[in-house]
C-alpha positions as CSV (number, residue, x, y, z in Angstrom):
1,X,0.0,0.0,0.0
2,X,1.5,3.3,-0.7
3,X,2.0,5.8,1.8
4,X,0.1,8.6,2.5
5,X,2.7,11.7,1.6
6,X,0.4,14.0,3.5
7,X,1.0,12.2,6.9
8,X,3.4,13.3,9.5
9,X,6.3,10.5,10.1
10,X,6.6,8.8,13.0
11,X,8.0,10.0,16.2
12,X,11.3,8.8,16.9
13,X,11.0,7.1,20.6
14,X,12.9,9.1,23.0
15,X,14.3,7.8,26.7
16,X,15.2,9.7,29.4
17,X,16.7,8.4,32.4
18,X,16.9,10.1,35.3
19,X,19.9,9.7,38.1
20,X,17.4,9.2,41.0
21,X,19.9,9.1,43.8
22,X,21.5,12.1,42.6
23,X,18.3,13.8,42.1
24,X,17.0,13.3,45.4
25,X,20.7,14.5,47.1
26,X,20.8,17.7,45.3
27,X,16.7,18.3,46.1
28,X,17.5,17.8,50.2
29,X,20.5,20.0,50.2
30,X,18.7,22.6,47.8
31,X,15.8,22.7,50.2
32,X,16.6,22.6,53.8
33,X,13.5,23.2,55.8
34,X,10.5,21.6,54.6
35,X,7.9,19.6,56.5
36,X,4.7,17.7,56.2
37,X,1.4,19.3,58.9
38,X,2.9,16.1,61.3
39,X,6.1,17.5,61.1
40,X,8.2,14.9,58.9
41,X,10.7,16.2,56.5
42,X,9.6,16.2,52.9
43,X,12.2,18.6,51.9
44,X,14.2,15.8,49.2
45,X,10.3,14.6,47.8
46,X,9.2,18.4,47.2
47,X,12.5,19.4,45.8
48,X,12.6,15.9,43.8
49,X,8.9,16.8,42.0
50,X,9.8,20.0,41.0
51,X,13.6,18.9,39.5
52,X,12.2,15.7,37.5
53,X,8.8,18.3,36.1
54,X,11.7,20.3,35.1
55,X,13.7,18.1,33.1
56,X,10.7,15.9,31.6
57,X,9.7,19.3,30.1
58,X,12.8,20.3,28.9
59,X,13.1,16.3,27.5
60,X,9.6,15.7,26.3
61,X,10.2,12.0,26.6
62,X,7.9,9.4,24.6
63,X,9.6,6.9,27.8
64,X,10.8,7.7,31.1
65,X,12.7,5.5,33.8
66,X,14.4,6.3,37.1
67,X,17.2,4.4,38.2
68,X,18.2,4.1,41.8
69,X,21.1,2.3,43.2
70,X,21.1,-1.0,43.8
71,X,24.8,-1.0,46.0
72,X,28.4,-1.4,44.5
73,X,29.5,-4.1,42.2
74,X,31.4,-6.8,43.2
75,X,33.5,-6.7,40.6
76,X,34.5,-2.8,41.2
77,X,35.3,-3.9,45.5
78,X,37.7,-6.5,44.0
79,X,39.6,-4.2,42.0
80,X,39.8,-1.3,44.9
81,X,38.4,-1.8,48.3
82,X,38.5,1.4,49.1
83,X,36.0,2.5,46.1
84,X,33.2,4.9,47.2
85,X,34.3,4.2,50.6
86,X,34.9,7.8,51.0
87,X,31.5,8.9,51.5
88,X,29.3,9.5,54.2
89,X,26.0,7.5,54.8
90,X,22.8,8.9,53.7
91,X,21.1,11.4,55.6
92,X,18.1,9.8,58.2
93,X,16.3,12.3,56.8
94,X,16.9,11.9,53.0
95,X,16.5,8.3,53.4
96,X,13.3,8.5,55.3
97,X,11.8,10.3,52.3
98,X,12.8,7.6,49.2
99,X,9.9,5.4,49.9
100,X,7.9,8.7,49.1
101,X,9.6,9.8,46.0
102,X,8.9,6.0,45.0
103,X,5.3,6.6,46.2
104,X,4.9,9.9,44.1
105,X,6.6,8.5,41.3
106,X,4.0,5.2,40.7
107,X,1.2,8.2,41.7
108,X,2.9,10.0,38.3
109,X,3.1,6.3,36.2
110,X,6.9,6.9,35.9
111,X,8.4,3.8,35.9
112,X,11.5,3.1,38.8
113,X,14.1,0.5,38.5
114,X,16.4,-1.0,41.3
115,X,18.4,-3.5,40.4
116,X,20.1,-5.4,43.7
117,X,23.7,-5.5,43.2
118,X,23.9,-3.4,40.2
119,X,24.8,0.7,40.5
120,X,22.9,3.0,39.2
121,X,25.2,3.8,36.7
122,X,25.5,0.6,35.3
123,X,22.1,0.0,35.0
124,X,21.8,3.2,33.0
125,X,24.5,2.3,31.0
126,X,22.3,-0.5,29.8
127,X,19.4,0.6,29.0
128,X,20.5,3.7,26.6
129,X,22.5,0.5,25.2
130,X,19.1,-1.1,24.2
131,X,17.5,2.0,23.5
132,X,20.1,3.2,20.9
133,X,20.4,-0.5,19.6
134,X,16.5,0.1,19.0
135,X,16.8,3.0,17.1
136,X,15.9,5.4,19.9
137,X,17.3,8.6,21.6
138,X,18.0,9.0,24.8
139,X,18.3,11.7,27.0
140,X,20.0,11.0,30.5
141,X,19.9,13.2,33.7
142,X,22.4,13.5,35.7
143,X,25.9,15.2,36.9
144,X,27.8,12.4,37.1
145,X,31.0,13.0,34.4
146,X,31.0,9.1,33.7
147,X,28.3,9.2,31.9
148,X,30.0,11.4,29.5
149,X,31.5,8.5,28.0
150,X,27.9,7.0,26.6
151,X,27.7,10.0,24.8
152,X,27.1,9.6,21.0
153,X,24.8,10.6,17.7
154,X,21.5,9.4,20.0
155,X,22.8,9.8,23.8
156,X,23.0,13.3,25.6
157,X,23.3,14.7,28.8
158,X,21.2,17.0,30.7
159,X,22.7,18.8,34.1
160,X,20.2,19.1,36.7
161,X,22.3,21.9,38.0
162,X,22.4,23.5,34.7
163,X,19.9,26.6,34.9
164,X,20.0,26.9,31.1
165,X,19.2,23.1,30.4
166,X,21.7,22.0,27.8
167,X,21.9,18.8,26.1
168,X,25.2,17.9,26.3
169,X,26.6,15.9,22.9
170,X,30.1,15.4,21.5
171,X,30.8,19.1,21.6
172,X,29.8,20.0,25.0
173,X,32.2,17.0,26.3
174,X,35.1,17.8,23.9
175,X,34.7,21.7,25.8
176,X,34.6,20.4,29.5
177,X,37.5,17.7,28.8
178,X,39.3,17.9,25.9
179,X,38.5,14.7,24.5
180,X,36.4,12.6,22.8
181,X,33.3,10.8,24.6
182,X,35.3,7.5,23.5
183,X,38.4,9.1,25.2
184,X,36.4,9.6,28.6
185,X,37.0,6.2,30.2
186,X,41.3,6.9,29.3
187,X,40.9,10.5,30.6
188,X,39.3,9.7,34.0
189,X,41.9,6.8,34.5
190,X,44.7,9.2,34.1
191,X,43.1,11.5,35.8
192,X,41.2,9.7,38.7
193,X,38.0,10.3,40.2
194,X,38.0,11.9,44.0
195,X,34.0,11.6,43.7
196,X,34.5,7.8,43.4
197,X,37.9,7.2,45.5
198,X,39.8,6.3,42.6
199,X,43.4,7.5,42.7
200,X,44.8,9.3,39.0
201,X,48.9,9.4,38.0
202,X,50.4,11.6,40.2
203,X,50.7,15.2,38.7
204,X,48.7,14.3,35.8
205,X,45.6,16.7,35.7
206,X,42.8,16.9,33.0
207,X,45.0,19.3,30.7
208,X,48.0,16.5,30.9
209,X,45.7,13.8,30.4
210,X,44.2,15.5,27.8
211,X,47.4,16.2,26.1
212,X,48.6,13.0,26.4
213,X,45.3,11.0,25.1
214,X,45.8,13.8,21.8
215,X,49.1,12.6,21.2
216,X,48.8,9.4,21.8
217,X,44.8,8.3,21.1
218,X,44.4,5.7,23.8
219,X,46.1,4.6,26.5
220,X,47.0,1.1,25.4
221,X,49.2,3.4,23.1
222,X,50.3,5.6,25.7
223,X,51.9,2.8,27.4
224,X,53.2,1.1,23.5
225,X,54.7,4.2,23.3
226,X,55.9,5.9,26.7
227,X,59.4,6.5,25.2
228,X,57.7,9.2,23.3
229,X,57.1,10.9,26.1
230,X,59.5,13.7,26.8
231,X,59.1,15.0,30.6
232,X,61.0,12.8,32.1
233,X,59.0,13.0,35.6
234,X,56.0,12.9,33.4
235,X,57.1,9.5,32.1
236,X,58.6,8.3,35.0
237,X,55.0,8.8,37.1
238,X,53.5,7.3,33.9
239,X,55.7,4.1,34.4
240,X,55.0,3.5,37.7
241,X,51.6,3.7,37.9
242,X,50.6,1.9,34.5
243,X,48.8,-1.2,36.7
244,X,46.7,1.7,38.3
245,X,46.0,2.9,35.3
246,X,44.4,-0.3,33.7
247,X,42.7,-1.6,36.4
248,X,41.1,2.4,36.8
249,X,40.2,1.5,33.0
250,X,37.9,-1.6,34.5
251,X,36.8,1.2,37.5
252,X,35.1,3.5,35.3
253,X,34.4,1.4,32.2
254,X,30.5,1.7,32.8
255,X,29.0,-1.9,32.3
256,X,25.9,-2.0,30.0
257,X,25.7,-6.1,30.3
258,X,24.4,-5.5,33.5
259,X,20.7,-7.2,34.0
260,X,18.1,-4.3,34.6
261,X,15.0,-6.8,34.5
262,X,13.1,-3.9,32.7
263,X,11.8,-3.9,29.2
264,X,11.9,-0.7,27.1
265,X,8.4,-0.9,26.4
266,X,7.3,-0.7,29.5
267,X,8.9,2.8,30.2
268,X,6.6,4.6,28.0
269,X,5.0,7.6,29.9
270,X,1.5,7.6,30.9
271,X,-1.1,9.9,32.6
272,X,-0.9,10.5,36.1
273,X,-3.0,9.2,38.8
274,X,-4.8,12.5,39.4
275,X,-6.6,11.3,43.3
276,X,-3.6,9.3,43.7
277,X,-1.5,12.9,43.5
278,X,-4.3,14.9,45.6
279,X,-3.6,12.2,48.3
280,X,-0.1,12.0,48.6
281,X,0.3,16.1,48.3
282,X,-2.4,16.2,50.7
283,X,-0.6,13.8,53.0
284,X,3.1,16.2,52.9
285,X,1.4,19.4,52.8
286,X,1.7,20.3,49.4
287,X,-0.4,23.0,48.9
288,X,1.1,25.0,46.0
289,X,1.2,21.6,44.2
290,X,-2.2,20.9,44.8
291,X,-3.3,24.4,43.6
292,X,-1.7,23.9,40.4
293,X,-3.2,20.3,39.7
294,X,-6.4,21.5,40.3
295,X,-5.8,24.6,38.0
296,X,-3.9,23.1,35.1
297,X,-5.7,19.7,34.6
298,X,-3.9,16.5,33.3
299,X,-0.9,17.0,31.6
300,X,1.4,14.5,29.9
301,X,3.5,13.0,32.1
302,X,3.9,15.0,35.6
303,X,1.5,17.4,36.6
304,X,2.6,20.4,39.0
C-alpha cells in the first residue's frame, strides 16, 4: 500500500533516564527546611517533584525510567576496596523520604528501576545501550562526568544543576574535557575520580591527560609508546603507575551487560493518577502543588 505523503512521520521514541539518587541529594541540600502538617521532613520529595517536572519538560520523553542504586558491584570492591568508601551514609532524613519519591513517582506512572547489586550507573548504561540499539534517543539526567562517556549521535546529557538546560553531545564533552566521549574512560583513568575514591597518575591533571590522550589516542598506546614521552618525571609517574592505570580502565568502564529486569516498552509515559496525586500532596502538605493540579488539569506526564 503506498504511503500517504500527507501524513506526519513517526516520532522517533525518546528515553530519558533520570539519576534518581543524585536527584533526590541535590533536592535535600537545595531545600533545607521543609515539612509535612505532622512534622516529617519532605524537603528531598518536594525538591525531587519540581527537578524531574523540570527536566521531563525540557526532554519531552515518549519513555521515562528512574534508576536508583542497587549497591556497588562486586567486581569494582575487588579491584579497589576502598571505592566509594569515601562517603558518608545517607542522611536519616533523606533516606526516610525515598519510599515517598517511589510513592509519588507510581502516583505519576513513571516507571522506577532498582536492580540489587547493580549501581545506578551501570544500569543506565544499559538501557540507553538497548534504547540506541532500538533506534531510539536518549536523554539521561544526571551530573555524574561518567556518563560522559555513553555520549554519541542518539545519547546526551542533561545537568540538573544546569539553569540553562543544555543537552550535552560530542561538543559539549570535547569543551569540558578535551577529549572525545570514546576518550572519557582513558581520561578519568589518568586522571582519577575523587568523587569515586579512585586515585589518577600523580601530577597528571585533565590538561595532561588531555594532552597525552591527543598525542597518543588511547592509553593502550600511551603505554606502546611511553618513550615518546618527553618530561622525564611525566614518564617516570607514567611508568610506575601503569597497573593503576588499567585496572582504573575496569573502575570506570560503565558496564551495559548489566541485568536491569526492565523492558523498554514498559517505560513509556502515561497519565498521572490525578486522586492518587491529591492524596499524597495532601498527605506532605503540598499546597502549591495541589493548587496547580487542580488549576492546570492533566498534563502528559507530571502534573505540577
Amino acid at each position: 500500500m503506498p504511503s500517504n505523503p500527507t501524513s506526519e512521520p513517526a516520532r522517533t521514541a525518546r528515553l530519558l533516564i533520570v539519576d534518581g539518587h543524585a536527584y533526590a541529594y541535590r533536592a535535600f541540600y537545595a531545600i533545607r527546611a521543609l515539612t509535612s502538617p505532622d512534622g516529617v521532613a519532605t524537603n528531598a520529595i518536594y525538591g525531587f517533584i519540581r527537578m524531574l517536572d523540570k527536566v521531563l519538560s525540557r526532554a519531552k520523553p515518549s519513555h521515562a525510567v528512574v534508576v536508583w542504586d542497587g549497591g556497588l558491584a562486586r567486581e569494582r570492591m575487588s579491584l579497589l576496596p576502598e571505592y566509594k568508601a569515601q562517603r558518608p551514609p545517607m542522611p536519616p532524613d533523606l533516606e526516610r523520604q525515598l519510599d515517598e519519591i517511589v510513592a509519588y513517582l507510581r502516583a505519576a506512572n513513571i516507571a522506577s528501576c532498582l536492580q540489587e547489586g547493580c549501581e545506578a550507573d551501570d544500569c543506565i548504561a544499559a538501557l540507553a545501550h538497548q534504547a540506541v540499539a532500538a533506534g531510539w534517543e536518549v536523554i539521561i539526567a544526571s551530573s555524574d562526568k561518567d556518563f560522559m562517556q555513553l555520549v554519541g549521535p542518539q545519547v546526551s546529557l542533561i545537568n540538573p544543576g544546569d539553569k540553562i538546560e543544555t543537552l550535552w553531545g560530542a561538543d559539549e564533552v570535547r569543551a569540558k574535557t578535551g577529549v572525545e566521549p570514546a576518550q572519557i574512560v582513558d581520561w578519568l583513568s589518568l586522571v582519577g575520580d575523587s568523587v569515586d575514591n579512585i586515585p589518577g597518575v600523580p601530577g597528571v591533571g585533565s590538561k595532561t591527560a588531555a594532552d597525552l590522550l591527543h598525542q597518543f589516542g588511547s592509553i593502550s598506546e600511551l603505554f606502546r609508546r611511553l618513550a615518546e614521552v618527553r618530561s622525564d618525571r611525566l614518564r617516570a609517574a607514567l611508568e610506575a603507575s601503569a597497573e593503576l592505570v588499567r585496572r582504573n580502565q575496569e573502575l570506570v568502564r560503565l558496564n551495559w551487560e548489566v541485568p536491569c529486569g526492565t523492558n523498554l516498552e514498559a517505560l513509556t509515559t502515561k497519565d498521572c493518577d490525578n486522586d492518587m496525586l491529591r492524596r499524597l500532596y495532601s498527605l506532605w502538605g503540598f499546597t502549591s502543588l495541589l493548587r496547580e493540579l487542580d488549576l492546570s488539569g492533566q498534563k502528559e506526564g507530571v502534573l505540577i
